[in-house]
N, CA and C of each residue as an Amber inpcrd file, in Angstrom:
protein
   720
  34.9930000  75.3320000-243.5500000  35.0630000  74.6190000-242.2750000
  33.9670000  73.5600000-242.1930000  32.5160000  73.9410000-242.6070000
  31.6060000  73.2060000-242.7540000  31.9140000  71.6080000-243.1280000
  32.2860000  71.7550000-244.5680000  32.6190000  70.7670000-245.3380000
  33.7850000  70.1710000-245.0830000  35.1190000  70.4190000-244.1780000
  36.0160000  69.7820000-244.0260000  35.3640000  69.1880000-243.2140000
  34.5860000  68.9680000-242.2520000  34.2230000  68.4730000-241.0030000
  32.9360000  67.7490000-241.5410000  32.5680000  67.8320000-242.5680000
  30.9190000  66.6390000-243.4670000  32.2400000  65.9920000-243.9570000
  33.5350000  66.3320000-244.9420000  34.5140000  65.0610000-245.2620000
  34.9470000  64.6560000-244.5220000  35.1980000  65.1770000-243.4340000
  36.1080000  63.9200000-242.1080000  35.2520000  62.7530000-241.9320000
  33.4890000  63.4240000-241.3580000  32.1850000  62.6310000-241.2540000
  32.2590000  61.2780000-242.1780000  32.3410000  61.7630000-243.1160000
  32.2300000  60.8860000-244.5400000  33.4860000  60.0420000-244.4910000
  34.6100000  60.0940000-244.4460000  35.7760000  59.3040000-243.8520000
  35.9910000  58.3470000-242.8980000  35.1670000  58.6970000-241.7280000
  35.2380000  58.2970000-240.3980000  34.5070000  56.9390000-240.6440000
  33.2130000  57.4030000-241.4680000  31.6600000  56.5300000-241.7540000
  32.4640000  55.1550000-242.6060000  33.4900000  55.4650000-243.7830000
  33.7530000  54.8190000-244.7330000  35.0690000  53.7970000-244.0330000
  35.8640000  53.9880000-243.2620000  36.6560000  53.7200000-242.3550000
  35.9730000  52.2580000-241.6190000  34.9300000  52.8170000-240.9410000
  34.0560000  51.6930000-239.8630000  33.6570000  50.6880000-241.2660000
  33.4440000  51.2900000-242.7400000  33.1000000  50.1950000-243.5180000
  34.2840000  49.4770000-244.1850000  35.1820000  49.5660000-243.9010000
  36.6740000  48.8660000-244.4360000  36.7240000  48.3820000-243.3900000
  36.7440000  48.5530000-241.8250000  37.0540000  48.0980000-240.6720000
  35.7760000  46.0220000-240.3900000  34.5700000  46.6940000-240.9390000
  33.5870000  45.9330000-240.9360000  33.5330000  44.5040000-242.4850000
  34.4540000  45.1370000-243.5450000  34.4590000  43.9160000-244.3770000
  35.7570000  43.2830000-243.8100000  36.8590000  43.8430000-243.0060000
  37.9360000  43.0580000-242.8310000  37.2500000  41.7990000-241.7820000
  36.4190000  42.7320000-241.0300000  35.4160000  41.5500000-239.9360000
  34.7400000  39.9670000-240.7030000  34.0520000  40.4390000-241.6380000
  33.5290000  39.4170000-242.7070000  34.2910000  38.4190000-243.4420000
  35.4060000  39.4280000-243.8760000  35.9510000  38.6270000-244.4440000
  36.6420000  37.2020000-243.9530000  37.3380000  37.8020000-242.4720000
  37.9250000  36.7080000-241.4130000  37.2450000  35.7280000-240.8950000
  35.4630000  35.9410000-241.4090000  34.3330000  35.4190000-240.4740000
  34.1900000  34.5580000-241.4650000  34.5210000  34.4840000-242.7700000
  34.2050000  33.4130000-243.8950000  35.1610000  32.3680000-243.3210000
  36.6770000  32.8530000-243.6800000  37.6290000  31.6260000-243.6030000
  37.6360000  30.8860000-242.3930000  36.8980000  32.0080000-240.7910000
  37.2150000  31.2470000-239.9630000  35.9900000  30.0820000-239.5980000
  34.8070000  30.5090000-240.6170000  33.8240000  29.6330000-240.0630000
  33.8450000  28.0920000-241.0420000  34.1960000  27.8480000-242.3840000
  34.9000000  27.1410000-242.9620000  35.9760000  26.2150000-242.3100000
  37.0030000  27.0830000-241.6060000  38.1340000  26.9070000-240.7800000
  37.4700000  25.8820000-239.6900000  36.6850000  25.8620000-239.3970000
  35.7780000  25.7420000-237.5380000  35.5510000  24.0680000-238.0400000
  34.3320000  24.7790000-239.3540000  33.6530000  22.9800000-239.9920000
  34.8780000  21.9830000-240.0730000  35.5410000  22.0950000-240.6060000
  36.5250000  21.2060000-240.9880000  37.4810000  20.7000000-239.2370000
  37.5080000  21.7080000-238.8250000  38.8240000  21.1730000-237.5090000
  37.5980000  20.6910000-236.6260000  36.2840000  21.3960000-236.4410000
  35.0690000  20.2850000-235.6780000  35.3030000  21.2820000-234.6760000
  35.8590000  22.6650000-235.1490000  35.9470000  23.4790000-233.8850000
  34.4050000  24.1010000-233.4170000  33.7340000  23.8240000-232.2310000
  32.2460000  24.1130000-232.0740000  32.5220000  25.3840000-231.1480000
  33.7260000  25.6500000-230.2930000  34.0090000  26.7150000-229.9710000
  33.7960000  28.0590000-230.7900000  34.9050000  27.9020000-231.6740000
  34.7550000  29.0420000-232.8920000  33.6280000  29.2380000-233.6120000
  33.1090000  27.7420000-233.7350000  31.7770000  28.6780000-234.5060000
  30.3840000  29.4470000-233.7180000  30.3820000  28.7580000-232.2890000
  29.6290000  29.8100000-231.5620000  30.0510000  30.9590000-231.2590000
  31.3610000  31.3460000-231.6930000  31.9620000  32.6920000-231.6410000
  31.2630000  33.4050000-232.4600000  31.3320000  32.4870000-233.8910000
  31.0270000  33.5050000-235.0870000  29.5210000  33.6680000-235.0770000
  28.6180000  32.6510000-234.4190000  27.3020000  33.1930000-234.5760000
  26.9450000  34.0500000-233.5800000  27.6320000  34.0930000-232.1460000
  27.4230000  35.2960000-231.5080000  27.8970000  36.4450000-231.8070000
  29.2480000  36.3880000-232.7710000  29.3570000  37.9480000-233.0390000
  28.3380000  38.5640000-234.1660000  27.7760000  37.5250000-234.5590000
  26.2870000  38.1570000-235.8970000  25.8760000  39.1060000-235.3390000
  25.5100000  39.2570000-234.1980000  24.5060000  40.4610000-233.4170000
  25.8110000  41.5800000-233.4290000  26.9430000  41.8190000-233.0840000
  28.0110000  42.6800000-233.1100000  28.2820000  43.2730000-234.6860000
  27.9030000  42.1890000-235.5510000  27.8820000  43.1290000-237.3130000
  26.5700000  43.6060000-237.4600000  25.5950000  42.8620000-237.2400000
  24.2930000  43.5520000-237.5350000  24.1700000  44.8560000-236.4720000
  24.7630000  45.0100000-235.5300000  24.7560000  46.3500000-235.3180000
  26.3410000  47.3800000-235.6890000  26.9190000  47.1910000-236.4490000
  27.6960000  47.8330000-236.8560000  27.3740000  48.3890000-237.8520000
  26.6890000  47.3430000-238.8120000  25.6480000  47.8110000-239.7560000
  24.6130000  49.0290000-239.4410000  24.1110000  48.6490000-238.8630000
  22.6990000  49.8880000-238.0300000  23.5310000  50.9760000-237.9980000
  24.8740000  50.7410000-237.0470000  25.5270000  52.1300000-236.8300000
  26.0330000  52.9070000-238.2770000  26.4810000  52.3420000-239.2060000
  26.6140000  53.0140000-240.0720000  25.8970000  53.6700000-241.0540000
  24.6970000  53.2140000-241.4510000  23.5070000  52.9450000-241.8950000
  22.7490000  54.4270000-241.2750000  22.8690000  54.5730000-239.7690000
  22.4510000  55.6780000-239.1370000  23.4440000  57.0200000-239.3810000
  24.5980000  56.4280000-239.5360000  25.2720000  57.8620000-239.5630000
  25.3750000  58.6390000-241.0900000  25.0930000  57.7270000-241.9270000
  24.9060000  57.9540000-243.2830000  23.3080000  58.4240000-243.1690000
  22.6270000  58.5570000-242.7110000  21.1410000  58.7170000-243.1970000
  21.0050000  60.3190000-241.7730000  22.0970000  60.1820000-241.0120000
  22.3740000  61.6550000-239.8470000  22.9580000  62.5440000-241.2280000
  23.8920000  62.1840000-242.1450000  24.6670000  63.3820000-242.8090000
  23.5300000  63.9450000-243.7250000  23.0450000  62.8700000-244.2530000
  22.3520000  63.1870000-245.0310000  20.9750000  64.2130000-245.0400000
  20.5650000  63.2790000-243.5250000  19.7060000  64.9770000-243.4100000
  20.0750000  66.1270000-242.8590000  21.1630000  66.3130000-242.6000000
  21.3350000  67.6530000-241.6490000  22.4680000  68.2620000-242.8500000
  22.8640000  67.4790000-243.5970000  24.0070000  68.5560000-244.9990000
  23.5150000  68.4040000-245.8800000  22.2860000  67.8650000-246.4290000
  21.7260000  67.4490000-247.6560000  22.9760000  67.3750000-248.5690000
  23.8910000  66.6640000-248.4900000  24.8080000  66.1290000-249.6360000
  24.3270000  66.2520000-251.3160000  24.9560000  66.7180000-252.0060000
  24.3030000  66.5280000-253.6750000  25.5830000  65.5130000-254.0640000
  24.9780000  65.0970000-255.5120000  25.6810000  64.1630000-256.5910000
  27.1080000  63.3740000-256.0210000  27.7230000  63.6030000-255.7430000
  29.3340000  62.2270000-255.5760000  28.7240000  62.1680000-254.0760000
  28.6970000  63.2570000-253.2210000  28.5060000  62.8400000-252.1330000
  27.5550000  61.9140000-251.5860000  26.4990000  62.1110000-252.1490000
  25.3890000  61.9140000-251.4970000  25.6970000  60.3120000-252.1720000
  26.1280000  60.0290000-253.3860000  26.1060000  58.4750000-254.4930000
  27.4500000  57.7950000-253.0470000  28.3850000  58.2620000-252.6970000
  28.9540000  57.9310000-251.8750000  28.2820000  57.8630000-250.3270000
  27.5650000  58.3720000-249.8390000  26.6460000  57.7080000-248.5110000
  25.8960000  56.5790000-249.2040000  24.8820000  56.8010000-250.2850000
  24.0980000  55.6310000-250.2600000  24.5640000  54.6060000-250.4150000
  26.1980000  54.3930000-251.7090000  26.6710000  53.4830000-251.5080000
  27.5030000  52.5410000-249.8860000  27.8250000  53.4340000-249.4490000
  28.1460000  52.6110000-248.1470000  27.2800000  52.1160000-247.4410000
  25.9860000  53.0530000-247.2250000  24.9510000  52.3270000-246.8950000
  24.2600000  50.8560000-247.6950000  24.5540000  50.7300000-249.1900000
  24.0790000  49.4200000-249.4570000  25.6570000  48.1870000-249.1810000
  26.4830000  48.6840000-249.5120000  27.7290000  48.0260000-249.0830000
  27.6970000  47.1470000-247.9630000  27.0740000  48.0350000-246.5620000
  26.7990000  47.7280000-245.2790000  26.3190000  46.6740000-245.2310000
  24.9620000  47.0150000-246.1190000  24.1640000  45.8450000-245.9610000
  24.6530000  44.3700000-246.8370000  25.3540000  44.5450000-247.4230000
  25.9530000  43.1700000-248.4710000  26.7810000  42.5600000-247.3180000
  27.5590000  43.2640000-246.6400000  28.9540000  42.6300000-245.7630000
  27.5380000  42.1920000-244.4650000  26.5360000  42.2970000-243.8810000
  25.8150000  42.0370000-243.0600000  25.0110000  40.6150000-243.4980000
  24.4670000  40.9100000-244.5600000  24.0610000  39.4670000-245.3160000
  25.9120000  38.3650000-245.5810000  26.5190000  38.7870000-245.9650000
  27.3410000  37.5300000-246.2440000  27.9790000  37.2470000-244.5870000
  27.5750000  37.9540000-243.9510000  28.0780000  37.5880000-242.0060000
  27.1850000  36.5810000-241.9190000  26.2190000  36.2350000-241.9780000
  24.9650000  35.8880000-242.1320000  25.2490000  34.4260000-242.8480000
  26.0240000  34.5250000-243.4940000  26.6540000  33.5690000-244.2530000
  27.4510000  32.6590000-243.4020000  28.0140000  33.3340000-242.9410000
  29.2140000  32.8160000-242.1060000  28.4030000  32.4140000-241.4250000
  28.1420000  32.9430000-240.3770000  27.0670000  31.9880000-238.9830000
  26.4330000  31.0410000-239.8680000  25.6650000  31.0660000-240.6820000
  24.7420000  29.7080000-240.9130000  26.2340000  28.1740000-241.1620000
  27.2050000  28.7490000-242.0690000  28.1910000  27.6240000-241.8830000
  28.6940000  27.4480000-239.9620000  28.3220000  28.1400000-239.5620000
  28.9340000  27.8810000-238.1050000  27.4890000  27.1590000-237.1070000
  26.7340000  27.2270000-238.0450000  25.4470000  26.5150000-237.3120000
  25.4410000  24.8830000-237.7050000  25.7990000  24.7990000-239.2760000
  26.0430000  23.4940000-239.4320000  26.5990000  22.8870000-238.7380000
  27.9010000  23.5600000-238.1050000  29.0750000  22.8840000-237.6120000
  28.6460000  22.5080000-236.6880000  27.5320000  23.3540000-235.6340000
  27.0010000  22.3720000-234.2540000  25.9880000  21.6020000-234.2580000
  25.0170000  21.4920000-236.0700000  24.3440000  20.3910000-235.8840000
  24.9400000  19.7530000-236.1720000  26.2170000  19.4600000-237.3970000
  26.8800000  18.0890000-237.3350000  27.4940000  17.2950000-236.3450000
  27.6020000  18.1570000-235.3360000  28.7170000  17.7600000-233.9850000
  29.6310000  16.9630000-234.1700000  29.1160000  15.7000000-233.7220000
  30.7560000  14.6900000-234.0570000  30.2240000  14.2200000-235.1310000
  29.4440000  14.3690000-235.5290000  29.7460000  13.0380000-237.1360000
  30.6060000  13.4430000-237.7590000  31.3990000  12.1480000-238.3640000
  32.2880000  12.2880000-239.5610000  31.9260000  13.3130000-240.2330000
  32.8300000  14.1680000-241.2810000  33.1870000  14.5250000-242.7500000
  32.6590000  13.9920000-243.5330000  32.0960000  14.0680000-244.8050000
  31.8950000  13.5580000-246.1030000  33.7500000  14.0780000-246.4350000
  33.8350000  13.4170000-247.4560000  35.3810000  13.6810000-247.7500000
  35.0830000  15.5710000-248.9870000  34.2250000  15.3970000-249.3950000
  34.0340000  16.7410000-250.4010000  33.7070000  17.8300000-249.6480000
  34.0200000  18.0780000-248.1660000  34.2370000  19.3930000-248.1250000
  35.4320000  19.6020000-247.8420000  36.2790000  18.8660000-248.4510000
  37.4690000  19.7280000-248.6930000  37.7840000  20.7610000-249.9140000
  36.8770000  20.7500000-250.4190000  36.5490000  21.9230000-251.4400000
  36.0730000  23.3420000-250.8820000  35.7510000  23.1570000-249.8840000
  35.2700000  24.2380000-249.3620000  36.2020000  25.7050000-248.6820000
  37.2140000  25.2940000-248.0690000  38.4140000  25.9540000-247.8900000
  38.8510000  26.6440000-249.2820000  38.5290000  25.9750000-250.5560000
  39.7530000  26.4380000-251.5450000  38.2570000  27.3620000-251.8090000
  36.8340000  27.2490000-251.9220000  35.7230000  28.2510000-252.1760000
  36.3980000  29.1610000-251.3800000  35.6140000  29.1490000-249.9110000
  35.9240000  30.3700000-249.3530000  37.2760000  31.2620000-249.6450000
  38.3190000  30.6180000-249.7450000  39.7630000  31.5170000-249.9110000
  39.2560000  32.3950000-251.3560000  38.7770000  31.8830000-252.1770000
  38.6280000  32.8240000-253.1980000  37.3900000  33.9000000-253.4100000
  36.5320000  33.4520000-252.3320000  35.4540000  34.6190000-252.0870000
  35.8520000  35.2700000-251.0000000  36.7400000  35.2920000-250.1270000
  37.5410000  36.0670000-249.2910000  38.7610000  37.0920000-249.7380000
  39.1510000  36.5060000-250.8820000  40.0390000  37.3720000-252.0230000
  38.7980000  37.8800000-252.7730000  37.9500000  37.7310000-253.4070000
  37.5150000  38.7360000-254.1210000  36.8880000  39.7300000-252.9160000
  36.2360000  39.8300000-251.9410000  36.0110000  40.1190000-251.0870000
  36.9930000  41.5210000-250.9050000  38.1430000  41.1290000-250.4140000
  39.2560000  42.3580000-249.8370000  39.3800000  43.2580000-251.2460000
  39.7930000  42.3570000-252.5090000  39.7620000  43.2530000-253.7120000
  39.0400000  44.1200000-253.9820000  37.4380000  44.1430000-253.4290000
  36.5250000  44.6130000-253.9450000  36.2180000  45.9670000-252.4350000
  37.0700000  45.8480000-251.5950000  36.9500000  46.5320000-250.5620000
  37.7980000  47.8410000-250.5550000  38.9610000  47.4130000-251.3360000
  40.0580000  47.6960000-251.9440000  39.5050000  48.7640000-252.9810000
  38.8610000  48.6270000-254.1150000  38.6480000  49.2070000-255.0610000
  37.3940000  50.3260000-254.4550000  36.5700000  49.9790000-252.9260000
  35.6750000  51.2830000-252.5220000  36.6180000  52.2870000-252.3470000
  37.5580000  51.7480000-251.4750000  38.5400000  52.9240000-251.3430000
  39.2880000  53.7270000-251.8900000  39.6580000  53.4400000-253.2980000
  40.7500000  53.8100000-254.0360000  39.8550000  54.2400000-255.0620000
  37.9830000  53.7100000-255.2780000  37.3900000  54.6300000-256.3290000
  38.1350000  53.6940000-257.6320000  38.2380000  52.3710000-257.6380000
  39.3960000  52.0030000-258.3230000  38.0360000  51.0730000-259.4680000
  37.8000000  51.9490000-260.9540000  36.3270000  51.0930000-261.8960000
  37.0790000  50.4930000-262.0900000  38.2060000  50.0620000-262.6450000
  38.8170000  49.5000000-263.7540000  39.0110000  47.9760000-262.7720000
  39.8070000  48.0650000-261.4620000  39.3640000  47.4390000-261.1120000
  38.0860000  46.1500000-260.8180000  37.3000000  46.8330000-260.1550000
  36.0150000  46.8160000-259.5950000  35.0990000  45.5210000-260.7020000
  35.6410000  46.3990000-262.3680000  34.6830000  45.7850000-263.1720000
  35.3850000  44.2040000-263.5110000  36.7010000  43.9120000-263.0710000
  37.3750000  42.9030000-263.1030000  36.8890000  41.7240000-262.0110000
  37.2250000  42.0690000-261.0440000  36.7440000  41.0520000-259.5530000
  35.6720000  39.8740000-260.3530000  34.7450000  40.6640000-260.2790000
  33.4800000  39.5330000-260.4440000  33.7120000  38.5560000-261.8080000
  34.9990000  38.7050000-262.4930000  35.0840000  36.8090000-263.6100000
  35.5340000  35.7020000-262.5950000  35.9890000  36.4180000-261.1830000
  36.3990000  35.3250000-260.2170000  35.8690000  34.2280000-260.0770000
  34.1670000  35.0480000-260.0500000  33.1000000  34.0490000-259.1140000
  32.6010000  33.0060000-260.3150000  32.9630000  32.9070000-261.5020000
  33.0400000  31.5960000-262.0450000  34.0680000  30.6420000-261.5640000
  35.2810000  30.8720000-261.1000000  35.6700000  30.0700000-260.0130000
  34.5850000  28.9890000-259.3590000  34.4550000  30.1180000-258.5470000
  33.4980000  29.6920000-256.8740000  31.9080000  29.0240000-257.7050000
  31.7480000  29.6220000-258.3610000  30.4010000  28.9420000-258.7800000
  31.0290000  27.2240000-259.8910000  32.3860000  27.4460000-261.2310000
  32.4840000  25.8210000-260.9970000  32.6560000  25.0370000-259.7720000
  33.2650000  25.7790000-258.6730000  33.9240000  24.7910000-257.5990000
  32.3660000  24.1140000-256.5580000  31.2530000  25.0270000-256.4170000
  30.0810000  25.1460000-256.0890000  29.0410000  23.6580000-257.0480000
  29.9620000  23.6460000-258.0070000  29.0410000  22.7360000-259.2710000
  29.1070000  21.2880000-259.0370000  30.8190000  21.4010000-258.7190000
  31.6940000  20.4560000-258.4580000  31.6600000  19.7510000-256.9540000
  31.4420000  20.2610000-255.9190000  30.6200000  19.8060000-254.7510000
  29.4730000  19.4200000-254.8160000  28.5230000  20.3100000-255.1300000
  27.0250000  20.0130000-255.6470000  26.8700000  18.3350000-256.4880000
  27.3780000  18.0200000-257.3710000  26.9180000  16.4640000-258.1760000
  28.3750000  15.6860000-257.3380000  29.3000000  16.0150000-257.1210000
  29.6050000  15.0710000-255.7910000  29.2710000  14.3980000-254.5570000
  28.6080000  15.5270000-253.9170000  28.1010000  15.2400000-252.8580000
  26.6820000  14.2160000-253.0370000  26.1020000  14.8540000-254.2770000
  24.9110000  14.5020000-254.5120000  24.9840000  12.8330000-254.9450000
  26.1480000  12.9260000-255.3680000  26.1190000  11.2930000-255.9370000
  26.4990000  10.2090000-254.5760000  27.3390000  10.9490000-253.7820000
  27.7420000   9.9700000-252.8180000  26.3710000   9.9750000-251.5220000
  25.4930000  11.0810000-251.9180000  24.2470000  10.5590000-251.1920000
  23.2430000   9.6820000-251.5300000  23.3820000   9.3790000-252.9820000
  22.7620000   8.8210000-253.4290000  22.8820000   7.3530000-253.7620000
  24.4670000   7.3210000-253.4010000  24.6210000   5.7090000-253.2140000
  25.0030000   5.0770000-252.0320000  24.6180000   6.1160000-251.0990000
  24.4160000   5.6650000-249.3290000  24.1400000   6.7550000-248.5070000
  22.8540000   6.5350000-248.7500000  21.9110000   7.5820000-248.1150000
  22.0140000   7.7990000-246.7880000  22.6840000   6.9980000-246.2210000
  22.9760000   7.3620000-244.6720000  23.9870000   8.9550000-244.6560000
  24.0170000   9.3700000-246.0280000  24.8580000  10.7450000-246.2910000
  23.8180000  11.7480000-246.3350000  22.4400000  11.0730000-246.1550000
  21.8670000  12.2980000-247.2190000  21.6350000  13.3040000-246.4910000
  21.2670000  13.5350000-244.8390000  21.3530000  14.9350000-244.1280000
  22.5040000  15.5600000-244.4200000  23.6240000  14.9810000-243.5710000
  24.7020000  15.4190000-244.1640000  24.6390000  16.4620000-245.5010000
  24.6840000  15.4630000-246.3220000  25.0360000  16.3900000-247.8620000
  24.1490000  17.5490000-247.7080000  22.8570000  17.5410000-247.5030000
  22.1740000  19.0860000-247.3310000  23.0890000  19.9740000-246.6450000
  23.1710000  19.6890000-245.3520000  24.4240000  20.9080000-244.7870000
  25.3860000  20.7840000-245.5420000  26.3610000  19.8600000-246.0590000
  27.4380000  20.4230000-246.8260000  26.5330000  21.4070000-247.8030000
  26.2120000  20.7000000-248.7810000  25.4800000  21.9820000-249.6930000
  25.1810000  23.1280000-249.4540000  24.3500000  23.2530000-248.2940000
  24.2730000  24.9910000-247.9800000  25.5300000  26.0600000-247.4430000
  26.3410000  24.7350000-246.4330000  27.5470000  25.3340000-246.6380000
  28.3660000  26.5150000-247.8190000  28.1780000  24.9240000-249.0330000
  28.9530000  25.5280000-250.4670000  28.1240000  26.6210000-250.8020000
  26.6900000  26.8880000-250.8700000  26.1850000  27.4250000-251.0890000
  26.0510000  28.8750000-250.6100000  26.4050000  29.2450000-249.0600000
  26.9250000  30.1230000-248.6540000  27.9730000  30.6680000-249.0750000
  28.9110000  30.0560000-249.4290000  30.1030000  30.8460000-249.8440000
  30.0230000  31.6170000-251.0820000  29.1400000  30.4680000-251.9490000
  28.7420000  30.7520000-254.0270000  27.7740000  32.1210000-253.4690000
  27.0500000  32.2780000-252.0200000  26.2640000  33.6680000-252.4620000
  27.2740000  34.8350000-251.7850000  28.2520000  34.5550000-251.1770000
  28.9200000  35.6660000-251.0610000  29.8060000  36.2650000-251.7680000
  30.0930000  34.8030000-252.7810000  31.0080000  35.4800000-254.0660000
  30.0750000  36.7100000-254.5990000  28.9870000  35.9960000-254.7620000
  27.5330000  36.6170000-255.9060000  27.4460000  38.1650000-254.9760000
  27.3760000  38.7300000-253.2670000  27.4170000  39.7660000-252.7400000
  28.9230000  40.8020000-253.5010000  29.7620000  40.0430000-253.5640000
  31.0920000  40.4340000-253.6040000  30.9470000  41.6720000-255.2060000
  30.1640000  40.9070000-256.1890000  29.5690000  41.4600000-257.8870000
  28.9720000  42.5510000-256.9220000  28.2320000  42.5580000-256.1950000
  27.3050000  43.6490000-255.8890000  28.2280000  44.5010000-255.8210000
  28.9250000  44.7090000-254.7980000  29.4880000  45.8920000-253.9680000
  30.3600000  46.3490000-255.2570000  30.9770000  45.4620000-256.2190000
  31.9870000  46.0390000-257.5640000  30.7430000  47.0900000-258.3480000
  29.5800000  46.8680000-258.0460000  28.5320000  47.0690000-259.2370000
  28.3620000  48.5540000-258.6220000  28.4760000  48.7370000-257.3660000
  28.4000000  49.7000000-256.3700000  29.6290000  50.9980000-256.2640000
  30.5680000  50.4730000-256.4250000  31.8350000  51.0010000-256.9690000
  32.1650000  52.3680000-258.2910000  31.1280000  50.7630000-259.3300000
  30.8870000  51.7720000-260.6480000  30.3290000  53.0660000-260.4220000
  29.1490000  52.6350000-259.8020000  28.2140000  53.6270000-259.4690000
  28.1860000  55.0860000-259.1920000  29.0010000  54.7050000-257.6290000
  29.7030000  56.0670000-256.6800000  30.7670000  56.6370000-257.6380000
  31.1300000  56.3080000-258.7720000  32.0610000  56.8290000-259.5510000
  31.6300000  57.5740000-260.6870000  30.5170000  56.7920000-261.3770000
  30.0420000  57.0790000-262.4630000  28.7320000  57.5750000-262.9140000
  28.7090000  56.8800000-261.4970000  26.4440000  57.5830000-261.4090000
  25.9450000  56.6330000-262.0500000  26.2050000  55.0650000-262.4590000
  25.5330000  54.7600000-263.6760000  25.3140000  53.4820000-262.7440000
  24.2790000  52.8480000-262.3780000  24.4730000  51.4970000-261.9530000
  24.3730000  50.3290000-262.7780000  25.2800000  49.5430000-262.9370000
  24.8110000  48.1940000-264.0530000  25.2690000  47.1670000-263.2090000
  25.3190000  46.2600000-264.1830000  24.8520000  44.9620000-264.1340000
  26.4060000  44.2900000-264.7170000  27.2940000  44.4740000-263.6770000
  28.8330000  44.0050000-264.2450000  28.7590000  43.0800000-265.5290000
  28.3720000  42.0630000-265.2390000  28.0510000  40.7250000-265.6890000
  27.5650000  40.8270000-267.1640000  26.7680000  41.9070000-267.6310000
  26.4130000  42.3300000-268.8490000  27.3420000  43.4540000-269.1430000
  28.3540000  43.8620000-268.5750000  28.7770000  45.2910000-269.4020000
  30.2120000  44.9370000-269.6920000  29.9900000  44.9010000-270.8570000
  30.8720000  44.5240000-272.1820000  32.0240000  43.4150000-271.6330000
  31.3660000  42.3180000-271.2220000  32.5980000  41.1100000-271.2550000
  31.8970000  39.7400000-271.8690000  33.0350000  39.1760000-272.2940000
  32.5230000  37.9590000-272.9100000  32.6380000  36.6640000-271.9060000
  32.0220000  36.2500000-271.4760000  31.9080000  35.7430000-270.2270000
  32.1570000  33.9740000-270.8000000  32.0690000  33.5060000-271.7250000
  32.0920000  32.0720000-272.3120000  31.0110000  31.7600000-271.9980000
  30.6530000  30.0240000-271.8540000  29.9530000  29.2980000-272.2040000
  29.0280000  29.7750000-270.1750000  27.6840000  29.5050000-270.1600000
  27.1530000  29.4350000-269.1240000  27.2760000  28.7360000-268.0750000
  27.6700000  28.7650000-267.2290000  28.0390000  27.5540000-265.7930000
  26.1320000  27.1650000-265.4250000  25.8640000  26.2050000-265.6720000
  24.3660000  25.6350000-264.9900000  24.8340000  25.3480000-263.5510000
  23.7410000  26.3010000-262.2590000  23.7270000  25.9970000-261.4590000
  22.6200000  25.8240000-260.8540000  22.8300000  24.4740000-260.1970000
  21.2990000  23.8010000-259.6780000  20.8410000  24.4130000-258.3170000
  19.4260000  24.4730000-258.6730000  18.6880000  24.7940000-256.9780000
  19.2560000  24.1560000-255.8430000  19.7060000  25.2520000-254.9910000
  20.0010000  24.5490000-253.7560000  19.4520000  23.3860000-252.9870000
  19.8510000  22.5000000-252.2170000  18.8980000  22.1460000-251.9100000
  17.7350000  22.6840000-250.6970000  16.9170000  21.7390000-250.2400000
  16.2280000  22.3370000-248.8950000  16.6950000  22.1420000-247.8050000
  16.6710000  23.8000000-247.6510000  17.6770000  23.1340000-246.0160000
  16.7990000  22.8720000-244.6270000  17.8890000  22.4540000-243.8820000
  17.1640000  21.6460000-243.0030000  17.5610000  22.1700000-241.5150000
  16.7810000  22.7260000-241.0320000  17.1530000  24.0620000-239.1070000
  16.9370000  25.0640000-240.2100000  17.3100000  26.2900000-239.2930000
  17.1180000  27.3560000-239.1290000  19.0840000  28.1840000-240.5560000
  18.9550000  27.7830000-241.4270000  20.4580000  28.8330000-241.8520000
  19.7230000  30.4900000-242.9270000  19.2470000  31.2200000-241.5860000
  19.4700000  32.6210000-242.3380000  20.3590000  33.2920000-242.9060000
């Protein structure tokens, strides 16, 4: 009886964390979504609901660290709380993500577009798919999976490369771009680190399965030639 009622616990906990990346995930495309239509509505949506994930986070975070001391959980169990508990925190940082693109959107206000963030829609859609995949595979315990997701984010990191010396060039031959291009950049740059969160949580996956934590990225794939990616630039306000 004990333990059916610590697995419901453990269900209930893991539930609010599938419930909380579907939140994130919608919070990428829609804050992307916002920049581009100049919607300033939506994106003060998405930076006021930051405080509504960062405490969803807390809440889960707490109820995982309640089981833990009052059932002292051993081995799968216990690799399964801590992982949701770091999970938590990945989907809280890439929210985090989202609002800072929804902050750009109200310092740019009305100025024009640079024409290169239209790259940005086709980023986010694919760190929003690896995203659900990888949300997908907590649930189902799914390695085989899990260890797949992350060749995506060479995607998102060429497409990241490919904005980056675009933008950079068209600031550089009319500098009346050049604030601008910083917010686009951190924009792109937000999305390239939520792909990079997305590796985590697969790496996290292994883990709760196998006990073993690595380093996807090194375990046994041949990854090709290196993508060079340049220092962001410096950004400019406040994008936590």
């Amino acid at each position: 009886m004990i333990r059916e009622k610590f697995l419901r616990e453990i269900h209930r906990i893991e539930a609010d964390l599938l419930s909380m990346g579907h939140v994130v995930q919608n919070a990428l495309g829609e804050a992307v979504k916002a920049l581009l239509k100049r919607d300033f509505t939506k994106s003060r949506e998405i930076i006021a609901n930051d405080a509504l994930v960062n405490q969803r986070q807390h809440d889960i975070e707490m109820a995982c660290l309640r089981l833990i001391a009052t059932q002292q959980p051993m081995a799968r169990d216990l690799r399964s709380l801590a992982t949701v508990i770091a999970i938590s925190s990945e989907l809280e940082r890439m929210h985090d993500y989202a609002k800072g693109i929804g902050k750009i959107n109200v310092l740019l206000s009305q100025e024009p577009l640079m024409d290169q963030v239209s790259d940005l829609p086709i980023m986010a859609t694919k760190a929003q798919d690896m995203l659900h995949r990888a949300m997908i595979c907590f649930a189902r315990r799914d390695v085989v999976l899990a260890r797949t997701i992350p060749i995506d984010d060479d995607e998102v990191d060429a497409l990241y490369n490919k904005i980056y010396h675009e933008v950079f060039t068209s600031a550089m031959e009319d500098m009346r771009w050049m604030t601008q291009a910083n917010y686009i950049l951190w924009a792109a740059h937000n999305i390239e680190r939520t792909a990079d969160r997305v590796t985590n949580i697969c790496e996290r996956v292994v883990f709760v399965v196998t006990g073993k934590l690595v380093e996807i990225s090194d375990d046994n794939f041949a990854w090709g030639e290196e993508i060079f990616l340049p220092s962001p630039p410096v950004p400019v306000g406040s994008m936590k």
